[in-house]
DOGU-292597 format. One line per 4 residues: number of its first residue (from 0); their letters; for each residue x, z, y of N, C-alpha, C, O. Coordinates in steps of 0.001 Angstrom, whole numbers, plus 500000, padded with zeros to 6 digits. Each point is the difference from the previous one (the first is absolute). Example, Ala and Ser with C-alpha at 12.3 -4.5 7.8 and 13.67 -1.06 7.14 Angstrom:
2
0> AS> 513190:507800:494310:499110:500000:501190:500900:500000:501200:501036:500665:499981  498614:498615:501069:500820:500060:501190:499230:500730:501090:500509:500169:501108
END
This chain:
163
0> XXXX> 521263:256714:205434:500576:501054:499189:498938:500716:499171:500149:500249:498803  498899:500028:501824:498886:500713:499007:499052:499569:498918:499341:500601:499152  500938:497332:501397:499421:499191:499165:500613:500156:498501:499341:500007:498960  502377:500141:501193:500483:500050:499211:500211:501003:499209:500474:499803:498881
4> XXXX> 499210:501448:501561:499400:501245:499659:499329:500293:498907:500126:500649:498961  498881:498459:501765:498044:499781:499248:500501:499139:498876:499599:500414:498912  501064:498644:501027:499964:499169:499131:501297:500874:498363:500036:499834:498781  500612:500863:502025:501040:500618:498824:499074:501068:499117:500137:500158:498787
8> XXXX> 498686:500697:502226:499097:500841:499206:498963:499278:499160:499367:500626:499150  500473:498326:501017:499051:499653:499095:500638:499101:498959:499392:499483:499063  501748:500402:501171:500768:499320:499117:500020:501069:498702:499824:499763:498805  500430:501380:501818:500493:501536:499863:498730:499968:498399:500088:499745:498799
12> XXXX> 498838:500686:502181:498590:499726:499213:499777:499396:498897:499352:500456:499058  501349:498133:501025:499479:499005:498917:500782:500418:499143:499521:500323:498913  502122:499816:501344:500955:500248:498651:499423:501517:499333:500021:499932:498771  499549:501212:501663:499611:500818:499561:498864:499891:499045:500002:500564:498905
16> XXXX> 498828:498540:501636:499016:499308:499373:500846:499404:498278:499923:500416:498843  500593:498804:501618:499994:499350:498893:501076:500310:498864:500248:499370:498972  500301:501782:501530:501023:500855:499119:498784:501198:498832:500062:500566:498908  498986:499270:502200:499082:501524:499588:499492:499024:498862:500129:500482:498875
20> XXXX> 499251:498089:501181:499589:498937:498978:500607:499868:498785:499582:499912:498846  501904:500095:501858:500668:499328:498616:499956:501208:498780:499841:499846:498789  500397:501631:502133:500240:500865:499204:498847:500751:499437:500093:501100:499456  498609:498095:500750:498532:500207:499463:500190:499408:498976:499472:500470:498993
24> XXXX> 501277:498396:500895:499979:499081:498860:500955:500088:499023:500262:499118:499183  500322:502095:500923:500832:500404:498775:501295:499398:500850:500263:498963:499391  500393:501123:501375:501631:499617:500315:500609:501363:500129:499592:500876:500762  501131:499189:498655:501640:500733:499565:500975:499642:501097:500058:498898:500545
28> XXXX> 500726:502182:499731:500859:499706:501275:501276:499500:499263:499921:499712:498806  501020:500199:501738:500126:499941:501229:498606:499445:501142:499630:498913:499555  499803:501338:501288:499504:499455:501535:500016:499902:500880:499477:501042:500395  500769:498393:500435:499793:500626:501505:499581:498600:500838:499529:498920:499643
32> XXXX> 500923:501704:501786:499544:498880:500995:500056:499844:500766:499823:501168:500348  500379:497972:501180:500469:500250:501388:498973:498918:500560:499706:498954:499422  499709:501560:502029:499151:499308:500624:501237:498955:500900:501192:500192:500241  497927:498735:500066:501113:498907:501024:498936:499232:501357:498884:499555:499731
36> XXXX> 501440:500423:501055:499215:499077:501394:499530:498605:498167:500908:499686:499230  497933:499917:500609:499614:499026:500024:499913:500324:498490:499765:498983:499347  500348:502063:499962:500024:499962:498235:500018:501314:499737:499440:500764:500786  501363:499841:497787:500708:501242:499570:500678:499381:498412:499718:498977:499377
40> XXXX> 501013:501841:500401:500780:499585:499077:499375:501449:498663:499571:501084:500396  500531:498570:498213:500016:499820:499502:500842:500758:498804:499193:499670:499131  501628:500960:500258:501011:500299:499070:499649:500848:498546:499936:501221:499856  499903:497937:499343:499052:500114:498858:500846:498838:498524:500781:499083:500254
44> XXXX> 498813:501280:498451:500051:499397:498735:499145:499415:499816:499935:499234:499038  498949:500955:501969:498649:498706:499764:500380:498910:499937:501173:499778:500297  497998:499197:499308:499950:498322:499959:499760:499725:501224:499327:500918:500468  500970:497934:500630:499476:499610:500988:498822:499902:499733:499493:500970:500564
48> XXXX> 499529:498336:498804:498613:500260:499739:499495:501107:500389:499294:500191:500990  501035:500493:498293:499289:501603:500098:500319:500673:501198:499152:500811:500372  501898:499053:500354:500361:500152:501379:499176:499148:500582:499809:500431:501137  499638:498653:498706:499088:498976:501008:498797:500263:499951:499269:499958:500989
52> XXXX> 500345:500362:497813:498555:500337:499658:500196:501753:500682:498925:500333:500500  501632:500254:499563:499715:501625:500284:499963:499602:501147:498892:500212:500492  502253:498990:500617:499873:500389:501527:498577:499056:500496:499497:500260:501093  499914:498653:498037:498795:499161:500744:498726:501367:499693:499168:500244:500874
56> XXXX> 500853:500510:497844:499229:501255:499749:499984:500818:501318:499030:499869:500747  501913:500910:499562:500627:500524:501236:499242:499666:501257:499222:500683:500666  501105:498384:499446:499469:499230:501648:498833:499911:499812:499390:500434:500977  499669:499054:497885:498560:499946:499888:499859:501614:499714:498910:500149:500553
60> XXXX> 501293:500628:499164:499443:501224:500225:500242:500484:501077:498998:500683:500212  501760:499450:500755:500285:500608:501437:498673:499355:500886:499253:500428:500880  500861:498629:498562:499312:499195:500946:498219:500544:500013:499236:500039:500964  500484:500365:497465:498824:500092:499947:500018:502038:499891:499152:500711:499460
64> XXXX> 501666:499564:501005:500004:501539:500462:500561:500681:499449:499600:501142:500228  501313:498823:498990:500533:500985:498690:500994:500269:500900:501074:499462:499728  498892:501278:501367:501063:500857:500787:500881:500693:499440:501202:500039:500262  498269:500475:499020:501156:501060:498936:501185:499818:499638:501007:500684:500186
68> XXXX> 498689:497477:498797:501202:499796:499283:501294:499944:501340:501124:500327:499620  498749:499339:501649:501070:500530:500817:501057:500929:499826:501211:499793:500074  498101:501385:499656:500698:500714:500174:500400:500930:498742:499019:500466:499421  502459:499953:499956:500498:500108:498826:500395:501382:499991:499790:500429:501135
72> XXXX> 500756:500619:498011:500167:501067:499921:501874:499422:499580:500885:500838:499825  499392:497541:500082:501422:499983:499368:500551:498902:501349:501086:499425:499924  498022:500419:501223:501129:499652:500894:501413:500487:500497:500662:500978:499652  499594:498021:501284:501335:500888:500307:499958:500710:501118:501063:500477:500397
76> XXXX> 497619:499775:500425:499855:500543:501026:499955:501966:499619:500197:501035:500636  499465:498618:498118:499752:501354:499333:501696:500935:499931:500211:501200:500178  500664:497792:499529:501032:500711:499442:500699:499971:501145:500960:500762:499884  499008:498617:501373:500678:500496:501392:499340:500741:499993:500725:500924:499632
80> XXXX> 497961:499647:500549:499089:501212:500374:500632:500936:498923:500272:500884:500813  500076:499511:498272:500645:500339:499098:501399:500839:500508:500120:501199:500256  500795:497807:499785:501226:500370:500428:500303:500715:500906:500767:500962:500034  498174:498222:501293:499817:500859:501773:499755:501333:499762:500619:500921:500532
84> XXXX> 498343:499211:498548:499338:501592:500066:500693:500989:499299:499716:501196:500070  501326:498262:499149:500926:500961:499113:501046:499827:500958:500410:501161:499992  500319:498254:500822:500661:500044:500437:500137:501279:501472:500831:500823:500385  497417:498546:500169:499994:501002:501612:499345:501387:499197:500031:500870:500871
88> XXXX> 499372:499757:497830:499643:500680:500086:501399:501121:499417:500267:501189:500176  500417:497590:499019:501278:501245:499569:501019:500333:501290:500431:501143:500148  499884:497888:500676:500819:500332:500968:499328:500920:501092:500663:500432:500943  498156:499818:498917:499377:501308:500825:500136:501165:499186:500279:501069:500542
92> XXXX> 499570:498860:498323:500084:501367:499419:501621:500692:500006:500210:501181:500274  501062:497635:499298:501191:500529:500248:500773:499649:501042:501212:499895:499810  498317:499898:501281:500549:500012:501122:500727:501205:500382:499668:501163:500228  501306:498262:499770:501778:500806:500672:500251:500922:498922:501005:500702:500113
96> XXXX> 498040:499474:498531:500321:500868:498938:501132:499283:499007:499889:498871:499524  501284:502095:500264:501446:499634:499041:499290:500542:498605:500551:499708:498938  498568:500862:501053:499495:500844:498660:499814:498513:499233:499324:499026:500333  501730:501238:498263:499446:498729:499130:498643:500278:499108:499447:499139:499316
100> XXXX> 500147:502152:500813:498460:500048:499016:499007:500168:501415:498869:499623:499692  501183:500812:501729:499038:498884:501055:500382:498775:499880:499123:499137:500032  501808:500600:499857:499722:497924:500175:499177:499734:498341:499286:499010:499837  500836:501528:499570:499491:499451:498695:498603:500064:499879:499366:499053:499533
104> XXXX> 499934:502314:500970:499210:500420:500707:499175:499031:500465:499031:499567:499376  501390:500005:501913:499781:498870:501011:499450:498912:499257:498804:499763:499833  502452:499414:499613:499719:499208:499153:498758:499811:498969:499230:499040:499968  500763:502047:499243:498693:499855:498883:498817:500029:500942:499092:499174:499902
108> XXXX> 500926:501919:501141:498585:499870:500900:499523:498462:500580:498906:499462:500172  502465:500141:500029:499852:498726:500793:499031:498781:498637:499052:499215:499981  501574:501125:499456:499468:499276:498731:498827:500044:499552:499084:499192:500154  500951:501822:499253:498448:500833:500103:499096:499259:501136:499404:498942:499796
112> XXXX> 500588:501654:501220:499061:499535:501327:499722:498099:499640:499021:499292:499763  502456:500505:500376:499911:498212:499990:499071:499405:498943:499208:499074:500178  501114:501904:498193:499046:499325:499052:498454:499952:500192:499325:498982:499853  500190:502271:500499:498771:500542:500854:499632:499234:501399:498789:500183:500119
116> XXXX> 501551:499241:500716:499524:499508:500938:499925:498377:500323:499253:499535:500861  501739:499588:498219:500553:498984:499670:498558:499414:499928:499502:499525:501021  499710:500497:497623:498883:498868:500167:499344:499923:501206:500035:499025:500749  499257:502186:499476:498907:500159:501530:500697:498966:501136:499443:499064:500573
120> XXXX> 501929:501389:499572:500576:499475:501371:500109:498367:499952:499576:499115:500742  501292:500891:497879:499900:498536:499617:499062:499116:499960:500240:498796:500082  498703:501643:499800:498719:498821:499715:499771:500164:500988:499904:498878:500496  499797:502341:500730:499836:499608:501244:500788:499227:501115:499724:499611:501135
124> XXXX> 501306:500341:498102:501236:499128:500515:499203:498029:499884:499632:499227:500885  500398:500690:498056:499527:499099:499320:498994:499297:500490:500115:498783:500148  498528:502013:500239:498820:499408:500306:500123:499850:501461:499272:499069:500344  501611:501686:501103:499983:499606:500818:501505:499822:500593:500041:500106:501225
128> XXXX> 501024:499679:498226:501238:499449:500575:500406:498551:499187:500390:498983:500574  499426:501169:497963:500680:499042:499726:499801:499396:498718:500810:499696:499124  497838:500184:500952:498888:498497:499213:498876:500414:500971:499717:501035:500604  499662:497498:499277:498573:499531:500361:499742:499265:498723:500814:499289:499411
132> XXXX> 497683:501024:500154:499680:499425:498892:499133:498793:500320:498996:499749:499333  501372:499556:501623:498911:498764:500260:500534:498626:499609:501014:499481:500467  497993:499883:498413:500507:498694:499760:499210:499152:500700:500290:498842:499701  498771:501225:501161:499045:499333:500386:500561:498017:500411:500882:499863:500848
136> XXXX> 498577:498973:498545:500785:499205:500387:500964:499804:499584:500618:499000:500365  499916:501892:498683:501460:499342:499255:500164:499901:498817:499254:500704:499319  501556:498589:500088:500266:499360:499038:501261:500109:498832:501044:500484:500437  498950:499248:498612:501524:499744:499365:500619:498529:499778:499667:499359:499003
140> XXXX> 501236:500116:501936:500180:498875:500065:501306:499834:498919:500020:498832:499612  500823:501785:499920:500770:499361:499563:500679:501644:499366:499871:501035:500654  500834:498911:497993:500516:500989:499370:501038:499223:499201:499791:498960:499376  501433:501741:500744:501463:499279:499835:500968:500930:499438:500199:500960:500744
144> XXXX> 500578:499051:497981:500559:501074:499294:501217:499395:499977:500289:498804:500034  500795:502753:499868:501671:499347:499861:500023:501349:499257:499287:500938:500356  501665:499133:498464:500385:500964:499215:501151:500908:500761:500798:499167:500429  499629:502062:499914:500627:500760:500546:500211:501077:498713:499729:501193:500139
148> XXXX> 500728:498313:498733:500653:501392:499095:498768:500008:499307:499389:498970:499714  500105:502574:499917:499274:499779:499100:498559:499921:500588:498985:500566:499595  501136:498800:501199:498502:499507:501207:499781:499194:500005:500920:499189:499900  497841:500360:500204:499812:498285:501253:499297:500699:501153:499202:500935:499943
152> XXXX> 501208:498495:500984:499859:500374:501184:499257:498680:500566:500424:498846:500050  497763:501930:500548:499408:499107:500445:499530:500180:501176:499466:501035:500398  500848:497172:500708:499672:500031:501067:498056:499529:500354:499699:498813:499868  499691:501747:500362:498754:500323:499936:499554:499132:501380:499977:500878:500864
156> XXXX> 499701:498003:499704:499840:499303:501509:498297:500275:499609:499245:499774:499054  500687:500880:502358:498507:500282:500325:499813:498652:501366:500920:499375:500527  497680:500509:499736:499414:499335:500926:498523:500131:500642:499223:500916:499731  500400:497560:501549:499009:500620:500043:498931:498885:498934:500294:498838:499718
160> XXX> 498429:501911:499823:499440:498749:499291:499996:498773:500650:500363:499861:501169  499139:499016:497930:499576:498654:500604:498628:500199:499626:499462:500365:498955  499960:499174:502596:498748:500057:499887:499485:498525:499593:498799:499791:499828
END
């Protein structure tokens, strides 16, 4: 279970990596991306090329220390951290209150607080729950696109090198 853990955070890692690449290189969103046991996917107007060339970029930089590109200020770990903190900080402020300008109250504080605390928590979210930035040993074996609307959606297969 934890193998599989380890392997979804650094999956985590690489798609962040190579999202942070593409969008060094001038890409326009739509973007995004989802880590998978054994890859991450991909969802971009790029060329498969340029999706292949950013995630082999990616993995050779993790590998040689660029820890950083891990971790993003536009994951989605950010915007649950987001939601949670507007959510528990407004329902403390109007708790059992019928007043519709305390709940409104509530609300903007909650907001407020959430916009304000959101990066810090998030990237600390990031660097120890959910990416590991280690490519050590791995590879990009195979990158595979299917159009989904106004996307291609790419499956990204990581591995370990051949020595």
């Amino acid at each position: 279970m934890f193998g599989l853990i380890r392997e979804i955070r650094e999956q985590h890692g690489r798609e962040h990596a190579t999202v942070s690449i593409l969008l060094s290189r001038g890409t326009k969103g739509p973007i995004a991306g989802n880590a998978l046991p054994g890859g991450f996917l991909i969802y971009s107007r790029e060329s498969k090329e340029s999706v292949r060339s950013a995630a082999i970029e990616a993995v050779e930089r993790l590998r040689i220390g660029e820890h950083s590109l891990a971790v993003t200020q536009h994951c989605g770990t950010n915007i649950l951290v987001s939601a949670a903190l507007t959510v528990i900080v407004s329902a403390v402020i109007v708790r059992g209150s019928k007043s519709w300008i305390r709940r409104i109250q509530g609300m903007t504080t909650g907001l407020v607080v959430a916009r304000i605390a959101t990066r810090p928590i998030g990237v600390w979210l990031q660097r120890h729950a959910t990416t590991l930035p280690y490519s050590e040993d791995t590879e990009v074996k195979a990158v595979r696109g299917f159009r989904a609307g106004p996307v291609t959606v790419f499956h990204i297969r990581t591995g370990p090198t051949k020595i």
